[in-house]
C-alpha positions in Angstrom: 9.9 11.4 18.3 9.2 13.0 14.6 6.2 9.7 14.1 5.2 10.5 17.3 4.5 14.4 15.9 2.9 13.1 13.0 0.8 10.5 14.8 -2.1 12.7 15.5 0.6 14.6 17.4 1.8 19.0 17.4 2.9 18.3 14.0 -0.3 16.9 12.1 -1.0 18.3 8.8 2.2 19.9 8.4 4.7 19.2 6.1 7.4 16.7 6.3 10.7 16.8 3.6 13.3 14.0 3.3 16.0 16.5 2.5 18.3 13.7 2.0 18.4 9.2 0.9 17.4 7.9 4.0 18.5 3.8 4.8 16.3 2.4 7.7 18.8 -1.0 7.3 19.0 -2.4 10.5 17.3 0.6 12.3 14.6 -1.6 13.7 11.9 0.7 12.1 8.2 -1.0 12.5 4.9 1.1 11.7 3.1 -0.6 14.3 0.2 1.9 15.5 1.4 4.5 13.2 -1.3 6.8 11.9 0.9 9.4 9.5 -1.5 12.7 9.2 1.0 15.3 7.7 2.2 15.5 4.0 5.6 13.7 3.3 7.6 15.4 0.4 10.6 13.1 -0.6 11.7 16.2 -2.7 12.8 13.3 -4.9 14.7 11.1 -2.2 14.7 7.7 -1.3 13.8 5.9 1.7 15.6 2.4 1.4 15.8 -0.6 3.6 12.5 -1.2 5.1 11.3 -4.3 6.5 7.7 -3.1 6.9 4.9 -0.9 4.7 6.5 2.5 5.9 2.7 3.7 7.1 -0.2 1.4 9.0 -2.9 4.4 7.8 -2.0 7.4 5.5 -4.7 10.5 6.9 -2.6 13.0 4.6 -0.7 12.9 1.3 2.7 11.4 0.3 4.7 12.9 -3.3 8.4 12.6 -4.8 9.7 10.0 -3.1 10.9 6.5 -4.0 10.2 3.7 -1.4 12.6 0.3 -1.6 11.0 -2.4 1.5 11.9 -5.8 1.7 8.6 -6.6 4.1 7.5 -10.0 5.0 4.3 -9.8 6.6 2.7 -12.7 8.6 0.5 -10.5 10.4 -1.7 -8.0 8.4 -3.1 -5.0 9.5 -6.6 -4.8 10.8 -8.9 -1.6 8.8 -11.3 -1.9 11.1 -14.1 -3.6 12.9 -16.0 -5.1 9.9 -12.9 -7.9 9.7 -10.8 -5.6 6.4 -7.4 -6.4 6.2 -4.8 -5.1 4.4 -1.1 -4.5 3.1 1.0 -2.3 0.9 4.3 -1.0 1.3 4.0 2.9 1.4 1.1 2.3 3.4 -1.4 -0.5 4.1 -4.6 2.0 3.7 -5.4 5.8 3.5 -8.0 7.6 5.2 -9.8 11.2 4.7 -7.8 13.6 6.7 -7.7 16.9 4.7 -8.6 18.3 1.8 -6.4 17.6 -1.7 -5.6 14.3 -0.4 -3.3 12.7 -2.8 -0.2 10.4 -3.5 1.6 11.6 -6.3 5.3 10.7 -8.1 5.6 7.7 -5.5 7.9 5.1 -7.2 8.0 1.4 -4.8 10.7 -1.4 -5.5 11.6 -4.3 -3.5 9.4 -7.4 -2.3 6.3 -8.0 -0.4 5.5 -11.4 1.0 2.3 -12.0 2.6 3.5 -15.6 3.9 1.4 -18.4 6.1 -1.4 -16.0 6.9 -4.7 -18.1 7.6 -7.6 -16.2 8.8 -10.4 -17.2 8.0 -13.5 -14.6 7.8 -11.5 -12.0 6.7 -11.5 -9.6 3.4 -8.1 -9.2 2.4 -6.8 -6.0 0.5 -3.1 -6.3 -1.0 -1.2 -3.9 -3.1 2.4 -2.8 -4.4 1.6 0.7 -3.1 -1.4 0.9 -0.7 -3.4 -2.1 0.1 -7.0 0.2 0.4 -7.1 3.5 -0.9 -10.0 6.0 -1.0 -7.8 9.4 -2.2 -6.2 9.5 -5.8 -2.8 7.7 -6.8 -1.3 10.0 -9.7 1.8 9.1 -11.7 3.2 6.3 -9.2 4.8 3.3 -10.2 5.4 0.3 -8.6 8.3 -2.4 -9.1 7.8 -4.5 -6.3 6.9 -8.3 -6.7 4.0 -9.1 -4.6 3.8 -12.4 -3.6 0.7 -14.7 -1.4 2.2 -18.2 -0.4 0.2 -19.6 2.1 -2.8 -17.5 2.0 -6.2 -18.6 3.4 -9.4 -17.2 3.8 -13.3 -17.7 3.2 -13.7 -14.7 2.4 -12.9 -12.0 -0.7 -9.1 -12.0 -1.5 -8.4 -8.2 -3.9 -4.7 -7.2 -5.0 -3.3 -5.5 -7.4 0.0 -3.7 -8.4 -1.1 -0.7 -7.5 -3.8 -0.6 -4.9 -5.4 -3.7 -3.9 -9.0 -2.5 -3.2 -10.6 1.2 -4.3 -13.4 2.4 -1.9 -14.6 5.5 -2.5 -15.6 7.8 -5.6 -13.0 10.1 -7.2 -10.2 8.1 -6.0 -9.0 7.9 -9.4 -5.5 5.6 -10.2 -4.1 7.8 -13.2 -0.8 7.9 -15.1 0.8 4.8 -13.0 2.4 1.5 -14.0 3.2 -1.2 -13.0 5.9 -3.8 -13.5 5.9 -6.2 -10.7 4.9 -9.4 -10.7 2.1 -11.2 -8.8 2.4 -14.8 -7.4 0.1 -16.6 -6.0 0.5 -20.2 -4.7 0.0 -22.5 -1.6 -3.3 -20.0 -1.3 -7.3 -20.1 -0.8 -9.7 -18.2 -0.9 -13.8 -19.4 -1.1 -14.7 -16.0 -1.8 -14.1 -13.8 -4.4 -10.4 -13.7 -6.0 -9.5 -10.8 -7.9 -5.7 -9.9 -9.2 -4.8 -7.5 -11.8 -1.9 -5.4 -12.6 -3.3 -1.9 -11.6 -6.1 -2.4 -9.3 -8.1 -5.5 -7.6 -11.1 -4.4 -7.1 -13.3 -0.9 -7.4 -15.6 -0.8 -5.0 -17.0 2.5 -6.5 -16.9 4.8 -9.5 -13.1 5.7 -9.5 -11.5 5.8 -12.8 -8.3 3.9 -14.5 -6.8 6.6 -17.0 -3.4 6.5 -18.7 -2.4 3.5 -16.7 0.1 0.4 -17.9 1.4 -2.9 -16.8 4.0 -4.9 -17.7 3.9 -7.4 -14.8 3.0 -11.0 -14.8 0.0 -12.4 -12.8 0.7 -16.2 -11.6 -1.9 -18.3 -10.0 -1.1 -21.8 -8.9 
């Protein structure tokens, strides 16, 4: 298949154009295990009806392209071994795969529910567009309402708009906005909370430049 290709496969690195709108409404689609190491150019298209973050990991770059998901997730990804979880619905976190990394003119609408998801000894890492990010986000928006009901953990709890959690330097957030609302209710954490509209938490010396939001932040 064409994930397959891009999964580490013959076709990693190379580029990938959504020619056409593309509906995945009923398609069954799930990113389960998929790593997506090429560059995906919407060429200003959308990809609509997801029920899932269209990427598990991001090694390579994603620009012009409008995602609309619909994900309820019960079950968030694992980043690793040091127990870092996380969620976003163009892709739950990016990785270093090749130079120039970048996401760029991604626009996100929709929903994403992180719903009766108790875990407890886990660092959680949510956001409208990635959940962890360590390459730059330039001129995205995002217009999807993120919403925690039923969240528990003891440990640190990070989401934002945005990105939910920024670890590494120069992964800079610039030119993006943000209009969708965060909810938060039925939810613990004993750790550190953090919500805001662009980004949760910086983890290291990125920058926030030319960067608005116009969505609501509710804690209860």
């Amino acid at each position: 298949t064409l994930a397959s290709k891009y999964n580490g496969g013959e076709y990693a690195f190379f580029e990938a154009q959504v020619v056409n709108d593309i509906d995945m409404t009923g398609k069954g689609y799930t990113n389960e295990g998929f790593s997506f190491y090429g560059t995906l150019n919407g060429l200003g298209h959308e990809i609509k009806g997801l029920t899932t973050p269209l990427f598990n990991l991001l090694y390579g770059s994603v620009k012009d392209v409008t995602i609309t998901a619909n994900a309820v997730v019960s079950d968030v990804k694992e980043w690793d071994e040091i127990n870092q979880y996380g969620a976003g619905l163009l892709s739950n976190y990016t990785y270093s795969g090749h130079e120039g990394q970048i996401i760029e003119n991604v626009t996100v609408n929709g929903s994403l529910t992180i719903k009766d998801l108790t875990n407890d000894g886990n660092h959680y890492r949510i956001g409208g567009i990635v959940g962890q990010t360590i390459i730059p986000i330039k001129n995205c928006t995002n217009n999807a309402t993120i919403t925690l009901d039923g969240y528990s953990t003891d440990k640190a709890l990070s989401v934002g708009g945005i990105v939910g959690y920024i670890d590494q330097d120069d992964a800079d957030i610039t030119g993006c906005h943000n209009t969708g609302s965060i909810v938060v209710k039925n939810s613990y954490a004993s750790g550190e909370f953090r919500a805001a509209g662009i980004v949760g938490y910086i983890n290291k010396t990125a920058d926030i430049l030319n960067c608005t939001n116009n969505g609501a932040i509710s804690v209860t």
